[in-house]
N, C-alpha and C positions, 0 to 999 in steps of 0.2 A: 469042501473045496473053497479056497477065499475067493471072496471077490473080485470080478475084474475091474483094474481101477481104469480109468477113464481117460484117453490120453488127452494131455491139456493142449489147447490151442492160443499161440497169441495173438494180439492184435492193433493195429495204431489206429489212431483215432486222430482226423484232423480235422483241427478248429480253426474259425474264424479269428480275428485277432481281438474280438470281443466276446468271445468265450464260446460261440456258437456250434455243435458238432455239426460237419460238413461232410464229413463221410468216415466210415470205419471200414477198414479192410483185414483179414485174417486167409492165409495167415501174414504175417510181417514181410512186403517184400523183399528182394537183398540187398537192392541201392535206395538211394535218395532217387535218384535217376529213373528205377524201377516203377517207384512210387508215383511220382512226377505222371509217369506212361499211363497209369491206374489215372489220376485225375483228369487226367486230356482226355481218357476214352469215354468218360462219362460225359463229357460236351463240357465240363465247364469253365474251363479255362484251359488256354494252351498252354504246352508244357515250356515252352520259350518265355512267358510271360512271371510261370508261378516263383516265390521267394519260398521256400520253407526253412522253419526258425525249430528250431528243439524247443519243446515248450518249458520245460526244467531249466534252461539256460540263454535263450534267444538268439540263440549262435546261427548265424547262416549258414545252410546245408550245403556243400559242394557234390553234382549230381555223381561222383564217384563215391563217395561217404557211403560204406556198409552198414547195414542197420540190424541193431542187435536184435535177435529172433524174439525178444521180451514183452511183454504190453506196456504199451510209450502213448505219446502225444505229441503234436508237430500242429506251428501254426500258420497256416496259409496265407500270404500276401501278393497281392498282384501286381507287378514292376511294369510299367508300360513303357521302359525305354528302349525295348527293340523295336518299337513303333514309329522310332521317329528321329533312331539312330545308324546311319548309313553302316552298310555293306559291306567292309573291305575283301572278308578273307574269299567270298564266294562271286566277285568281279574280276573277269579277265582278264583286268588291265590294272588291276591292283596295283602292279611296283612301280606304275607314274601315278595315283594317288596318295595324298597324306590327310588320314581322314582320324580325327578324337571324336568320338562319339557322335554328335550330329553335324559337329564341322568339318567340312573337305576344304580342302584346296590342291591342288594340280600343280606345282613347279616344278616337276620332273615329264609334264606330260609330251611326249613325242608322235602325238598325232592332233588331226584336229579336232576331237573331240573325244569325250567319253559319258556314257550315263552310269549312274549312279544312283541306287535301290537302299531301301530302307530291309533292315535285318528280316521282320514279318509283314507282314499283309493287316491292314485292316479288314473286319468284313460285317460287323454287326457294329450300331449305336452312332453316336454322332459324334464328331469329329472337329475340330478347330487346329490348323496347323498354320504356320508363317517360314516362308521362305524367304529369311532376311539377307538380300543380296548386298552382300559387303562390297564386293567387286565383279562386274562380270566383262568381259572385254569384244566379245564379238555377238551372239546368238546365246538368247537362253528357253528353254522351256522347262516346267515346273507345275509338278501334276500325280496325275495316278494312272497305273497302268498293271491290267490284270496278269502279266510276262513277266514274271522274275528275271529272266534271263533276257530280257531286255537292256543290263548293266554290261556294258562293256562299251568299246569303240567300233565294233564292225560296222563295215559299210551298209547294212542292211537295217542297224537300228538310227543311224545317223536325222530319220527324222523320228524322233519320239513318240508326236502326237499321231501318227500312221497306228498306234498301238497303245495307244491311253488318251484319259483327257488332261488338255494340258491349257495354261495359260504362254504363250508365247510372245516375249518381249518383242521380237520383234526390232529391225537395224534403223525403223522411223515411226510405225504404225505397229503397236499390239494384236493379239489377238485371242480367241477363244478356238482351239481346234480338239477335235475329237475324230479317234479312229479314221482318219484319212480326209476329213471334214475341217472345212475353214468357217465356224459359226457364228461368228461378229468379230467385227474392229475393234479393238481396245485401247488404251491407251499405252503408249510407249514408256518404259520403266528406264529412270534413269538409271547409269550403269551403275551409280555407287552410292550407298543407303537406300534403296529402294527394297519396299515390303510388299510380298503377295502372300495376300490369304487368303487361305480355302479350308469352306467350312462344307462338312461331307457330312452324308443323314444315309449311312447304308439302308435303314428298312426301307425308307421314302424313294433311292433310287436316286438320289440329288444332291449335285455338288455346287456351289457357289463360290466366283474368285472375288478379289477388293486388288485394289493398288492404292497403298497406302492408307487404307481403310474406305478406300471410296469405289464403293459395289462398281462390278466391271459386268457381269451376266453369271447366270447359272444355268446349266443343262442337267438334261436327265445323263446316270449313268444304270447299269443293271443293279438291280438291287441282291442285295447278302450277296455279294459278290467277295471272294478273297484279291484286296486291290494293295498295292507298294507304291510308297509314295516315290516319285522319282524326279532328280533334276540331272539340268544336263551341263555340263563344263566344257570350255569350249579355248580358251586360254593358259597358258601357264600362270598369269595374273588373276583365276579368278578364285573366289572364296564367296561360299556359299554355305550359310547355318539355316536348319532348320530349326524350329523350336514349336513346343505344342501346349500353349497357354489353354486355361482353362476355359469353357463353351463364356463364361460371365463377360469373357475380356472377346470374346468376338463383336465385330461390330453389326450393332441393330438390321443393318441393311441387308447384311450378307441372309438371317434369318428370313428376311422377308420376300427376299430374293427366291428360296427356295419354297417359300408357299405360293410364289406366282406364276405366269406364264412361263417353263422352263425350254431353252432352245432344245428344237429337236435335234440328235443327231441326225437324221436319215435325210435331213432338212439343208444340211449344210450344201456349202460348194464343194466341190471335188480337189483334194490338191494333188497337183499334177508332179511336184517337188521328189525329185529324187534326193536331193541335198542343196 
């Protein structure tokens, strides 16, 4: 009697983009897409973030691309522009936004406000982001908030920082507010060029604001926390970019901010503010 032959199995193998193998799977799953799923369940990267390139060709994967049942190789890269590129498709009030990538602006908007979320959540590593205020015309706040569904105009999300931490421009006096909490005065951000940074250390638990690079306060927030950066538009005039420069180009202070006394939330004043 012959032998029985053995049946074969394939398998991909995805590498680093400096040759490294990072995981092999078998057998070949059916999408790009598929694949993607397989990498996010191992913890290491979400599947929103990852690029895969055909290693044979460097071509971008698109997550519908069928994958030949064959043994291949694909190279992982990690894109962090849903980090820090707003939300359209999954905001209530999407048809008064007009939002390219991490620019919004509102001149269709027909109510008095709306917030507006970043595509994923932060929740591990540190962070440097600027919310470079081109225009703002009435009320801005400008922050993180663990509620995805905190993006839209309802009457219930109208104060932001009720449900995240935020820096709050403010109509003469800034502020620092957190979860329902009013926790220092700030400086008032003029309506047009004005910068707020915030530099975020999810394992530490700690966010730090700047106005215009000049430290404003930092508080604790929960740590590995899944947070969305969020700002809020309040104008048909207003235009609002965020951008997420490298930790190098943060300023010193914002650092130092976070290794000292950080306001307590639980510490703040009460806001009594319905809108």
């Amino acid at each position: 009697m012959d032998a029985e032959v053995p049946e074969t199995t394939t398998c991909i193998v995805v590498k680093s983009l400096a040759g490294a193998d990072l995981f092999k799977f078998t057998p070949v799953p059916p999408t790009v897409g598929d694949l993607k799923c397989l990498i996010a369940e191992s913890g290491y990267m979400p599947a929103p973030l990852q690029k895969l390139l055909h290693e044979d060709g460097f071509a971008v994967c698109a997550d519908i691309e069928a994958l030949e049942p064959k043994d291949q190789g694909m190279i992982l890269l990690q894109d962090d522009t849903p980090l820090w590129f707003w939300d359209l498709e999954s905001n209530h009030s999407k048809a008064e936004l007009d939002i390219e990538g991490s620019v919004v602006k509102c001149p269709k908007l027909n109510r008095d406000y709306c917030n507006v979320v970043t595509k994923e959540p932060i929740s591990t590593g540190l962070h440097y982001f600027e919310f470079h205020l081109h225009h703002y015309g009435d009320e801005q706040w400008c922050g993180l908030t663990p509620d995805k569904t905190m993006a839209g105009g309802e009457r219930e999300k109208a104060v932001p920082s009720k449900n995240g931490c935020m820096y709050y421009t403010g109509r003469q006096t800034g502020a620092i507010e957190a979860f329902g909490k009013r926790l220092k005065e700030c400086k008032f951000a003029e309506r047009s060029n004005s910068i707020i940074g915030m530099l975020v250390d999810c394992g530490e638990g700690a966010v730090a604001f700047d106005l215009n690079g000049e430290i404003q306060g930092a508080c604790k927030i929960e740590m590995n926390t899944r947070l969305w950066v969020l700002t809020h538009v309040d104008t048909k005039n207003d235009h609002v970019e965020l951008r997420k420069p490298s930790l190098q180009d943060a300023p010193p202070s914002n650092f130092d901010a976070l290794k000292g006394a950080l306001l307590d939330v639980s510490q703040g004043h009460a806001m009594t503010r319905s809108y």
